[in-house]
Residue, then its C-alpha position, 0 to 999 in steps of 0.5 A: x523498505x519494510x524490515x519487520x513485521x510491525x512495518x509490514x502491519x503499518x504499511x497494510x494499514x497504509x494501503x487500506x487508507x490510500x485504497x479508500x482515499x481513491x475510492x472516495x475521488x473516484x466516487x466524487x471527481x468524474x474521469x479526467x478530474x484530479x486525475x494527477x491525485x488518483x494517478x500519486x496515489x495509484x503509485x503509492x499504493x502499487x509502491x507499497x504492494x512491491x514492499x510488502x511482496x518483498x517483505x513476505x518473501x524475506x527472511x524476516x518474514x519467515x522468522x516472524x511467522x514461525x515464531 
């Protein structure tokens, strides 16, 4: 979970990486080849847009942003 928003940054950074990552084996690896890798890191990265979805939707966030 993502409680601030040095986290919410972090896991922006995070996602960008693993956004890239799949690019790359998507470029390199033709469909049905390493097809597990693209498939993990799919799921990390729709893991991290579900946190940061709850994270822009507390409290905290709101604090950060008027602050």
């Amino acid at each position: 979970m993502i409680f601030n928003l040095t986290e919410y940054e972090k896991a922006q950074e995070e996602m960008r990486i693993l956004e890239e990552r799949l690019e790359r084996l998507q470029q390199t690896h033709p469909i049905g080849s390493k097809g597990f890798t693209k498939a993990g890191i799919r799921k990390m990265i729709a893991r991290l847009h579900e946190e940061l979805a709850v994270f822009e939707g507390s409290e905290e966030a709101r604090h950060s942003v008027s602050s």
